[in-house]
C-alpha positions in Angstrom: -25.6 21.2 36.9 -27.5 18.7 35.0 -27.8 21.5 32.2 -23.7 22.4 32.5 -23.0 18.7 31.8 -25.4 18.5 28.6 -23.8 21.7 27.3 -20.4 20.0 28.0 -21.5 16.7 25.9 -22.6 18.7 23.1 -19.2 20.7 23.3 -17.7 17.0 23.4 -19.7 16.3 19.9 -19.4 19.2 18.4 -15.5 19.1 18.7 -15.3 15.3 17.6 -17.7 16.7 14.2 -15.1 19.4 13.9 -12.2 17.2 14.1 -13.2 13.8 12.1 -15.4 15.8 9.2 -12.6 15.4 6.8 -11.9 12.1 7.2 -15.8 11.1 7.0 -15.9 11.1 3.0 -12.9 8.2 3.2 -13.2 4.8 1.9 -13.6 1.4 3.8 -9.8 -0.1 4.0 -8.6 -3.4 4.4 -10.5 -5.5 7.1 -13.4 -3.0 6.8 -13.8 -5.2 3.6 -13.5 -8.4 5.1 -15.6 -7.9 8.1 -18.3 -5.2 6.9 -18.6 -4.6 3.0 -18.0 -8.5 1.8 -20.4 -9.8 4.4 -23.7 -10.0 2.5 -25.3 -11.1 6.4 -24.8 -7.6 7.1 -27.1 -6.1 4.2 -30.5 -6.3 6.3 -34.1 -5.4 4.9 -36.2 -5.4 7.2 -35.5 -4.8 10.8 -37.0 -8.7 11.8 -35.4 -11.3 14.6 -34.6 -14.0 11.8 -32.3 -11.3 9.9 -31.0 -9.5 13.0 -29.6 -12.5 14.9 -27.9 -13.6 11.5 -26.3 -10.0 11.4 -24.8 -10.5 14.4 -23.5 -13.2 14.5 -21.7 -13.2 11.1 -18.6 -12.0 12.3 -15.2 -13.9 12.3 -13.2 -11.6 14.7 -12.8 -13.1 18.0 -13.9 -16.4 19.8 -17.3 -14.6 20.9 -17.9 -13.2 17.2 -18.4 -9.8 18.7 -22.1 -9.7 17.7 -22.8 -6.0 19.6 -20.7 -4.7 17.0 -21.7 -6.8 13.9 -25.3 -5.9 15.0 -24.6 -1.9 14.4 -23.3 -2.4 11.3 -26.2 -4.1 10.1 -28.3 -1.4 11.4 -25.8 1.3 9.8 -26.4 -0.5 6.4 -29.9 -0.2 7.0 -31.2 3.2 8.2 -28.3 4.8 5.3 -29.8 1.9 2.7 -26.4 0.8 1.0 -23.0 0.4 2.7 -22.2 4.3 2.6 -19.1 5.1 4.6 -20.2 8.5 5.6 -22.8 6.9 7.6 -20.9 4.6 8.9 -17.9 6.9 10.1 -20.5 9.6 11.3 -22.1 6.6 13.6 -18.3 6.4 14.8 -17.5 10.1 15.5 -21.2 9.7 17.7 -19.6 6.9 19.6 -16.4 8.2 20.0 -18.3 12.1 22.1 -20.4 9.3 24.0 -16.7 7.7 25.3 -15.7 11.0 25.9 -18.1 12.0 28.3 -18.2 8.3 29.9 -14.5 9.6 31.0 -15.6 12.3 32.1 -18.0 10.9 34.9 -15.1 8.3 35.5 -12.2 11.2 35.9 -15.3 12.9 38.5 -15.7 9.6 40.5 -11.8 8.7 40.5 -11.5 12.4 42.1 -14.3 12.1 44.7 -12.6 8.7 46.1 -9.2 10.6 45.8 -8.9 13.2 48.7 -5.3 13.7 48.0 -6.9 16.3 45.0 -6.7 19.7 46.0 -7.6 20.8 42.3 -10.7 22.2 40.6 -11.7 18.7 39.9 -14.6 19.9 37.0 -11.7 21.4 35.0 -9.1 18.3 36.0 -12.3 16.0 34.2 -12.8 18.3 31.2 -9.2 18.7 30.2 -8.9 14.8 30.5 -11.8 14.0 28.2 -11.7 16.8 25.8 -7.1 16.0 25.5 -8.1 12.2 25.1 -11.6 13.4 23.0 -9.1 15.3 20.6 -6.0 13.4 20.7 -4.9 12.0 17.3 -4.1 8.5 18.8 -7.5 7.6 18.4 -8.5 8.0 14.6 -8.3 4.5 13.5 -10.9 4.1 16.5 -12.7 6.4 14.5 -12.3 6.4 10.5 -10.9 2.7 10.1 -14.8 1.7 11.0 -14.4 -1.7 11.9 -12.5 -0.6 15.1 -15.8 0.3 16.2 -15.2 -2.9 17.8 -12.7 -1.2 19.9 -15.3 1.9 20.4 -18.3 0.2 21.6 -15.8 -1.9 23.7 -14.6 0.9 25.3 -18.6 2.5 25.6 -19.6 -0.5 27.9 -16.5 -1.1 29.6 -16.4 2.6 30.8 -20.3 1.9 31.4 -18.9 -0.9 33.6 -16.5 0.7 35.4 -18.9 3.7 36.3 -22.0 1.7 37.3 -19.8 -0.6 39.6 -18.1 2.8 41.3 -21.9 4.0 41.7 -23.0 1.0 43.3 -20.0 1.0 45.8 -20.7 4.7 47.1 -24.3 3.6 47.5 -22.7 0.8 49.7 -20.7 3.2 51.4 -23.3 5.9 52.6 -25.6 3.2 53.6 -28.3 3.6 50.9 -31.1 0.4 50.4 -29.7 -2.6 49.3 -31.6 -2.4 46.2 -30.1 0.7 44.8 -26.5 -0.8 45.0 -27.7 -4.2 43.4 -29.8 -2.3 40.6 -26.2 -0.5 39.8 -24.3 -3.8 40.4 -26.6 -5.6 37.5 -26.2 -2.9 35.3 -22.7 -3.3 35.9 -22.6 -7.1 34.8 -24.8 -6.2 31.5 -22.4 -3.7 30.3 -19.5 -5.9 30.9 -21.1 -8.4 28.6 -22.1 -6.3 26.0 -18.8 -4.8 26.3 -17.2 -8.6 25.7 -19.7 -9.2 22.9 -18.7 -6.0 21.3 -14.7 -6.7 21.6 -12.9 -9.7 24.0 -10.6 -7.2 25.4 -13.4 -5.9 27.7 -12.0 -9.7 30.0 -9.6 -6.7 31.1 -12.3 -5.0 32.6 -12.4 -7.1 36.2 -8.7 -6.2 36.6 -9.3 -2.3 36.3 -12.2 -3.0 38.7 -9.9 -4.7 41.4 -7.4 -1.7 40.5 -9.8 0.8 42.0 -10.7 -1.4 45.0 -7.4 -1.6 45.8 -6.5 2.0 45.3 -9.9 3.8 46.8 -11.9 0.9 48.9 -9.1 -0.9 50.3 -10.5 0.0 53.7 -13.9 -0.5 53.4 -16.2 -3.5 53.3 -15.3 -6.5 52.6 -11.9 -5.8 52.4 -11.7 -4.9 56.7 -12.4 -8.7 56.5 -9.7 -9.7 55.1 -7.4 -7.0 57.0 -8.6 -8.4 60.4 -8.2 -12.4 59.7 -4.9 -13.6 61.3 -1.6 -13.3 60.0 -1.2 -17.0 58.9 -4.9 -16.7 57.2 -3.7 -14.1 55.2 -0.5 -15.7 54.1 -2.6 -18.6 52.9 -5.0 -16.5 50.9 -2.1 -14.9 49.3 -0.4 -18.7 48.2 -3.9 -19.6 47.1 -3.6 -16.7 45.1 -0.1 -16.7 43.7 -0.9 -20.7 42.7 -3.9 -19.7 41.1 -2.1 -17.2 38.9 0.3 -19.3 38.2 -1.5 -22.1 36.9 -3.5 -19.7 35.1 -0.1 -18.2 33.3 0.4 -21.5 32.3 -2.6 -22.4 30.7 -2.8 -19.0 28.8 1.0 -19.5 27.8 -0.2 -22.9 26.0 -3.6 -21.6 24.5 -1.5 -18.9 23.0 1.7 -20.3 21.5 -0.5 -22.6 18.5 -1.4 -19.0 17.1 2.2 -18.5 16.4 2.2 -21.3 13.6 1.6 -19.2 11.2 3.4 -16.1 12.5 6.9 -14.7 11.4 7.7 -14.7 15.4 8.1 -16.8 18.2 5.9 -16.0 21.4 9.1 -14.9 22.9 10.3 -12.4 20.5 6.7 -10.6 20.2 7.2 -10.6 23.9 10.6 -8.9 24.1 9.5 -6.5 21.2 6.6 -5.2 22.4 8.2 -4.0 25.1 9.5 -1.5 22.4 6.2 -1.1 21.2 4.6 0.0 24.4 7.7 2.3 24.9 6.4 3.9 21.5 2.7 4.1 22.3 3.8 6.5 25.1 6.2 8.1 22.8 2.8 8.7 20.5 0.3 9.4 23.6 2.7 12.0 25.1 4.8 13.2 21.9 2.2 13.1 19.2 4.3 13.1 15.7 2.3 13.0 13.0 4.5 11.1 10.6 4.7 8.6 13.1 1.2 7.9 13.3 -0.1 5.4 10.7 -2.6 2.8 10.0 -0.3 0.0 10.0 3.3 -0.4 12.1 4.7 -3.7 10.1 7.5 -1.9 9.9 8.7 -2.2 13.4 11.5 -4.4 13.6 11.2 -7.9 15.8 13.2 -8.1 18.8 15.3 -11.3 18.4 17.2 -11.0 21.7 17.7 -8.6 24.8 20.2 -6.8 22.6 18.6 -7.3 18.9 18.1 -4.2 19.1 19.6 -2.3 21.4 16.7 -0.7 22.6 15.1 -3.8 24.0 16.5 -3.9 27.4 16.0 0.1 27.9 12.3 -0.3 27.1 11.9 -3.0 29.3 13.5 -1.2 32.3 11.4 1.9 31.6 8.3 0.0 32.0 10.0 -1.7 35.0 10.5 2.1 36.6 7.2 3.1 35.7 5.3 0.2 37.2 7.3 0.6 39.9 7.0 4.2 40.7 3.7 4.0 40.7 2.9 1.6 42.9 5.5 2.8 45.1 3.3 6.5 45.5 0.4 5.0 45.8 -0.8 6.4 49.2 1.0 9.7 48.2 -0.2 10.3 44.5 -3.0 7.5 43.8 -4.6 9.1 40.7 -0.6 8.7 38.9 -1.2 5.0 40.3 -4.1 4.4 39.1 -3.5 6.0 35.2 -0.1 4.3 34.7 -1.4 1.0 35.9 -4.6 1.5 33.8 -2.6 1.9 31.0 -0.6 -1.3 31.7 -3.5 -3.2 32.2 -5.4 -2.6 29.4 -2.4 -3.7 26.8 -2.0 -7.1 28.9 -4.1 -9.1 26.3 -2.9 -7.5 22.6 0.7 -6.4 24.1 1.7 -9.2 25.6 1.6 -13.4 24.7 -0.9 -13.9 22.1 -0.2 -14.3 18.1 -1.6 -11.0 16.9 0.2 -8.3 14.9 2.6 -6.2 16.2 1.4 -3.4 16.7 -1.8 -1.1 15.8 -2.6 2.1 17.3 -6.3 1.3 18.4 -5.4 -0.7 21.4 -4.3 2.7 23.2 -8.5 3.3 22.5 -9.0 2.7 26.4 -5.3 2.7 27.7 -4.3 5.9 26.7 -6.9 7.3 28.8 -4.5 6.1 32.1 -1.2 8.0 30.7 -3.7 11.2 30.0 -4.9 10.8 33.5 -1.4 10.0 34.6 -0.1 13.1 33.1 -2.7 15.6 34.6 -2.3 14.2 38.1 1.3 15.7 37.9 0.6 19.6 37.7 1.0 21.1 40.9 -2.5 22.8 41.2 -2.3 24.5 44.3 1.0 26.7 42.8 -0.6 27.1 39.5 -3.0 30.0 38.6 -6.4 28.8 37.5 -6.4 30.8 34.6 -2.8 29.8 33.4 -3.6 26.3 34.1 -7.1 26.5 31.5 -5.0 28.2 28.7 -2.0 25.3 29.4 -5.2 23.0 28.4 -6.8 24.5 26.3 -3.1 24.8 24.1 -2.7 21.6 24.6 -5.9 20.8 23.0 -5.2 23.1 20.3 -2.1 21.2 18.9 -3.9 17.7 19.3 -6.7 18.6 17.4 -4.8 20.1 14.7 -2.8 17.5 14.6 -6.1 14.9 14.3 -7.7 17.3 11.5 -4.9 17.1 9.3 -4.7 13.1 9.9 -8.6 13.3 9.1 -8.0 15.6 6.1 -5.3 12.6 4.9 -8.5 10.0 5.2 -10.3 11.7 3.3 -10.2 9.9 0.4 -8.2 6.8 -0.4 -5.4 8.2 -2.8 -4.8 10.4 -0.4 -4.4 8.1 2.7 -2.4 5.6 0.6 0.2 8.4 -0.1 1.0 9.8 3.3 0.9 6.2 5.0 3.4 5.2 2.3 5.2 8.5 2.8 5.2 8.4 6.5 6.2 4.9 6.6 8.3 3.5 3.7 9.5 0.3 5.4 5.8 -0.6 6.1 5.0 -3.7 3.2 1.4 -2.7 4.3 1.8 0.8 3.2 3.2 -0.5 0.0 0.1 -2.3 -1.1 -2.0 0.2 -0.3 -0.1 2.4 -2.2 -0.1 -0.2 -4.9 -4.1 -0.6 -5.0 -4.7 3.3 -4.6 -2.0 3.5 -8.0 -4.3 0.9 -9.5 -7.5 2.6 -9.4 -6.4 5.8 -11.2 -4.4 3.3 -14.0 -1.0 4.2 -12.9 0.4 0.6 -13.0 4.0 1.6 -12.8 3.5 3.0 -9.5 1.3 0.1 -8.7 4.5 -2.4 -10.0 7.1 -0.9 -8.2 5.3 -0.9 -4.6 4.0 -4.1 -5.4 7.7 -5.2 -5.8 9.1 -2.9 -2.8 6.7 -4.7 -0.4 7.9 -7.8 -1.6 11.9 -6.8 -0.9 10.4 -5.7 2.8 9.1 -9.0 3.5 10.0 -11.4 1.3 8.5 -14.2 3.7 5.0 -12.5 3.1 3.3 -14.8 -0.1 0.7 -12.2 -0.7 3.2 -9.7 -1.7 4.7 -12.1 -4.6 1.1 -12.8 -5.6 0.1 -9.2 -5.8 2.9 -8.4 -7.4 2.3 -11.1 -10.2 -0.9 -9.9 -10.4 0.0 -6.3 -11.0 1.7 -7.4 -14.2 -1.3 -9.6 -15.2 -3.4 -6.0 -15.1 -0.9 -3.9 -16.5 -0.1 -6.9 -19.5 3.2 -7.2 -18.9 5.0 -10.7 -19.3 5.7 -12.5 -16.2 8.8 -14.7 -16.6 9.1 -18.2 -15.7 11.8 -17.2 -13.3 9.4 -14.4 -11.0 7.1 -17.8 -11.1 9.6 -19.7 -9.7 10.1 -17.6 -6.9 6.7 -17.2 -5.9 6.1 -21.3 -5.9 9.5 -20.9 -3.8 7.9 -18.7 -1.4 5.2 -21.0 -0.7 7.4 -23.9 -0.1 9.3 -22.1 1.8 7.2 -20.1 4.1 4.0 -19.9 6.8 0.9 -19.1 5.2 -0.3 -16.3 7.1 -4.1 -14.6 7.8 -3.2 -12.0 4.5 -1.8 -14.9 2.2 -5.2 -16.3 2.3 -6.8 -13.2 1.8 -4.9 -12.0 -1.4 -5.7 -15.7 -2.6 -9.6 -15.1 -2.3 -9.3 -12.1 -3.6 -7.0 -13.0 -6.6 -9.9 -16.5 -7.3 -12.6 -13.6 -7.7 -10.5 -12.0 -9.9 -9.6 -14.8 -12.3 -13.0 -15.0 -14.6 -12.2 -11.3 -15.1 -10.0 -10.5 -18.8 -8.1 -8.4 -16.4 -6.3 -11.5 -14.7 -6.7 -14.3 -17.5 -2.9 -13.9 -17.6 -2.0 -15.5 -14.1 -5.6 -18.1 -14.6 -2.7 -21.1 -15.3 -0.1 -19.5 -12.7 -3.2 -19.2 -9.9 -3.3 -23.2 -10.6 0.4 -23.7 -9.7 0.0 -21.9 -6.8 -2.7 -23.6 -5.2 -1.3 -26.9 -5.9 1.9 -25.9 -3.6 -0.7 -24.6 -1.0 -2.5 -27.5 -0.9 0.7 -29.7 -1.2 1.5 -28.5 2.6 -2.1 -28.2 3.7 -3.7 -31.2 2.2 -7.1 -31.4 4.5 -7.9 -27.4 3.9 -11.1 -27.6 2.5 -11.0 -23.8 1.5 -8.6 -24.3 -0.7 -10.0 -27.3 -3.1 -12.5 -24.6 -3.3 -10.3 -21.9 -4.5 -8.8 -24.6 -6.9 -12.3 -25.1 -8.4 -12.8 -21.4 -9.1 -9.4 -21.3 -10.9 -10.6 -23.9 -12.8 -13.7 -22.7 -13.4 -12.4 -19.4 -15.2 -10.3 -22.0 -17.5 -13.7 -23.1 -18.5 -12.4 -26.7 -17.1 -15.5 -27.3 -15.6 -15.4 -31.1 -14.7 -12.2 -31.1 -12.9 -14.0 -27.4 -10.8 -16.8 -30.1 -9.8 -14.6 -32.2 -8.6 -12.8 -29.7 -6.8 -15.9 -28.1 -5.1 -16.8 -31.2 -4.2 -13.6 -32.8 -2.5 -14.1 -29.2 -0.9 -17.4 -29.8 1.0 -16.8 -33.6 1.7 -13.3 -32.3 4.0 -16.1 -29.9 5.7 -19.7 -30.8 5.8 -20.0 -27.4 6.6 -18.7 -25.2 4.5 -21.3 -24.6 2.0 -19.6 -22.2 -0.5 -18.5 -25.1 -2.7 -22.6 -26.3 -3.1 -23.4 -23.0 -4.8 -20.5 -23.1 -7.5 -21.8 -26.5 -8.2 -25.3 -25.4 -8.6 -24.3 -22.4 -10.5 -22.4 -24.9 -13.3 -25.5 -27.1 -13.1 -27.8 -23.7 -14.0 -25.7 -22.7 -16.7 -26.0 -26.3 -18.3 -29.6 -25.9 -18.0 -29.7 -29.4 -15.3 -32.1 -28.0 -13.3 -33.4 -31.4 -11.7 -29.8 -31.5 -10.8 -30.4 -28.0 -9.2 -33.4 -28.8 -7.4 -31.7 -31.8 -5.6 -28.5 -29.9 -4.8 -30.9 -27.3 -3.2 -32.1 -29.9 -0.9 -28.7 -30.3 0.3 -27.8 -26.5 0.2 -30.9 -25.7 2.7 -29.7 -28.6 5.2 -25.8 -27.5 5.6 -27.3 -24.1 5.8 -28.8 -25.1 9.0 -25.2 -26.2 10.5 -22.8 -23.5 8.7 -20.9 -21.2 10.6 -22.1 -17.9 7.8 -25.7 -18.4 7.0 -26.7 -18.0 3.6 -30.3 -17.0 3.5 -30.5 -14.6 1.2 -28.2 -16.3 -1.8 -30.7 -19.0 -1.4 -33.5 -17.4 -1.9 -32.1 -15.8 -5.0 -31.1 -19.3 -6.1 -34.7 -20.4 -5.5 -35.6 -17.4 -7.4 -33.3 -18.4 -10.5 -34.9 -21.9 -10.7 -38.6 -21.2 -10.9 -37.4 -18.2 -13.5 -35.7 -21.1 -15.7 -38.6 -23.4 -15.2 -41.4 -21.1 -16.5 
């Protein structure tokens, strides 16, 4: 047996290698930049504690930082020796068999517990894992590698689930207490190195609770609860219901400040993603290939129960499906348990909280349930076995060809720009990366005109306007007082959201480059209006002295840099532009005292700066001999 199941893992690789290749020669994109290739923390040596715990906890997704995840990177960056995506993606494809066959253990388990099954329960797990193993849902799980996040989330969260189903059967066959507690630790370690790796994995108890419900209901300790008296009972349950609501309430008000600087209210991302649940099952059951895409911006916000229409139909299919399945139960629990699975695990990014609309990777663990869902519906003991494997094994044919051809689109980053434009033209997000793919091979016309399309599709959206200004500051085309206008316009007029601030930072890096010297005085303007409505940011005094620093205005940068670090004692980026203006004026007792001050807010910053100080170090006893 134990040789069938290796020979089905390496089945489970070899078919992930086959699908993903393509796509493994693909570029990083978007927050792969921000979170991986920018982060010079990441860019370890030498494999010692010191540079290791900085690694991992140099991250700025999530409260916890997700240091499991930040940790792999480093190590991907060091065993390939440069931040090669190939690597990187190939670690991903690796981690995406081991989830596989994690889901295939669970399917086994869910099945013993089950004795409603009257299927072949080897070939019910295998088609599960190798359909969800093969479906195209999950290549931005994949190739967008900083959704390995989501992966390794999903590794020790299926770990989780597994070891705590273990422990219970030992509990239930009356094995020594140890074995169940050894499981039961090994349970609680995976959960939190599935919450360091993602904060979704807080999901995790609930799937847990799920499975007691549906498969240890009567067993120990729940025959304790059965057998207390009515009234006891009934007070239990108020406990509960108060204790939920209370915690509703507080989760309500730690979620609505996110939506400051969103384009929706808590309400509306509520109602639409109602629709946008609705079309993850469209996707999971209905894979379309031109509707699969890296971003989904261009879903439209429901304002109201009838803006649009199809708001209050997606909200009563969800109301029919919960209720369906909890309503067979006792007579189908494995439908039960994959629909509710599915709902459960898009209560945190589908529901309350400020994030973006919609992205395809948070079906990584949820889609599993509708797959599982799905399978428990075939009536087995009518079906031939044979017909039934060649149903499979069809339907594993069209989902992987489907995921190869999305793989072959990754493959290189002209080519994913065009068919995520193509496939969605309404999607701003698409536009820009259509518009940077256009810039790299000097086609600056293209790059204008989906610079300016993105803008027409969300004109609220600041880093459309300065994208687009800087498009015509590359390509040397005038930009007129009036497009100007506008842009000031649209930051007086609008939030300043998560990509706003990007395209800022990335446009200040820019600036000391011939390339944008035309949009140096413009960049000024700009960050005057920012900082007019957000006078205590210290970020942006700092992005003010870098635009003044490429205008050779050096004083005025000085000051700049440092009004920066006296709003944030902490945020040490402004200390080395001051020292790098004191080294190019050759003031290098200047430099030695600034360093002082560098190495002590290096002790208290949030991103350590190690190794830029040792090169600074470096730099001063190079000018002093």
């Amino acid at each position: 047996m134990i040789i069938k199941y290796s020979l089905f893992f390496i089945a489970l690789v070899l078919v992930s290698l086959a699908l993903y290749y393509p796509g493994v020669s693909g570029p990083f994109v978007f927050d792969d930049l921000t979170s991986i290739t920018q982060n010079t923390l990441l860019q370890v040596s030498q494999l010692d504690a010191t540079s290791l715990f900085n690694a991992s906890t140099s991250g700025n997704a999530g409260p916890l930082k997700r240091p499991v995840a930040m940790l792999s990177f480093a190590l991907n960056y060091y065993f390939a020796g440069a931040y090669e995506p190939v690597a990187f993606k190939l670690t991903n494809i690796i981690i995406h068999s081991i989830n596989a066959a994690l889901l295939f253990i669970l399917c086994l388990q869910v099945l013993t517990l089950s004795p409603a099954f009257k299927g072949n329960k080897l070939l019910f797990a295998a088609a599960v894992s190798l359909i969800w193993c093969a479906h195209p849902i999950n290549l931005t799980s994949v190739l967008y590698v900083v959704q390995r996040m989501t992966a390794l989330s999903t590794l020790f969260s299926l770990s989780c689930i597994i070891l705590y189903i273990s422990a219970r059967q030992q509990q239930m066959i009356k094995q020594p207490p140890w074995r169940s507690l050894s499981l039961f630790i090994g349970s609680a370690v995976s959960l939190s190195l599935a919450l360091f790796s993602k904060e979704n994995a807080v999901l995790v108890p609930l799937l847990i609770l799920l499975i007691e419900w549906l498969f240890f209901s009567s067993k120990t300790p729940w025959r304790y609860f059965t057998a207390l008296a009515t009234s006891q009972r009934t007070l239990v349950w108020i406990c509960l219901a108060v204790a939920s609501i209370i915690f509703l309430i507080w989760a309500i008000g730690f979620a609505e400040s996110g939506f400051s600087n969103r384009p929706f209210s808590m309400y509306e991302r509520v109602l639409t993603e109602s629709r946008v649940i609705c079309f993850y099952l469209s996707l999971i059951l209905i894979p379309r290939i031109n509707a699969f895409g890296l971003f989904h911006d261009d879903i439209s916000i429901s304002t109201s129960l009838l803006t649009p229409w199809a708001t209050i139909p997606s909200i009563l299919l969800i109301t029919a499906l919960i209720t369906t399945a909890v309503h067979y139960r006792k007579k189908n629990p494995l439908f039960t348990f994959g629909i509710l699975w599915f709902f459960i695990g898009h209560l945190l990014e589908s529901t309350i909280f400020s994030l973006e609309i919609a992205h395809e990777h948070r079906n990584h663990l949820p889609s599993m349930g509708i797959i599982f869902a799905a399978a428990s519906l075939l009536p087995y003991l009518t079906l031939n076995r044979n017909k039934l494997t060649a149903s499979f094994a069809a339907i594993l044919l069209i989902l992987g060809l489907i995921t190869h051809l999305r793989a072959t689109q990754w493959s290189s980053y002209s080519s994913l720009a065009y068919h995520e434009a193509k496939h969605h033209p309404a999607s701003p997000a698409s536009q820009v990366l259509l518009s940077n793919a256009a810039f790299k091979t000097g086609q600056f016309s293209v790059a204008i005109a989906a610079n300016k399309q993105a803008m027409t599709l969300a004109p609220h959206e600041l880093a459309h306007a300065l994208n687009y200004q800087q498009s015509l500051a590359v390509a040397k085309q005038e930009i007129s007082h009036s497009t100007q206008q506008d842009t000031l316009n649209t930051i007086k007029n609008n939030k300043l959201t998560a990509f706003s601030r990007f395209t800022l930072d990335t446009i200040a890096n820019c600036l000391n480059k011939p390339a944008c010297s035309g949009i140096r005085l413009n960049y000024i303007e700009w960050i005057d209006a920012v900082i007019e409505k957000n006078p205590k940011k210290a970020y942006y005094y700092y992005l003010k002295g870098k635009a003044e620093l490429s205008l050779s205005h050096e004083l005025q940068a000085l000051n700049s840099f440092q009004y920066a670090h006296s709003l944030d004692k902490k945020f040490i980026h402004p200390l080395f532009e001051i020292a790098h203006i004191f080294l190019r004026n050759g003031q290098l007792i200047q430099v030695e005292k600034l360093l002082e001050r560098i190495e002590s807010t290096n002790q208290i910053a949030p991103f350590k700066r190690d190794k830029e100080i040792q090169q600074l170090k470096k730099v001063i006893q190079e000018m002093k001999s």
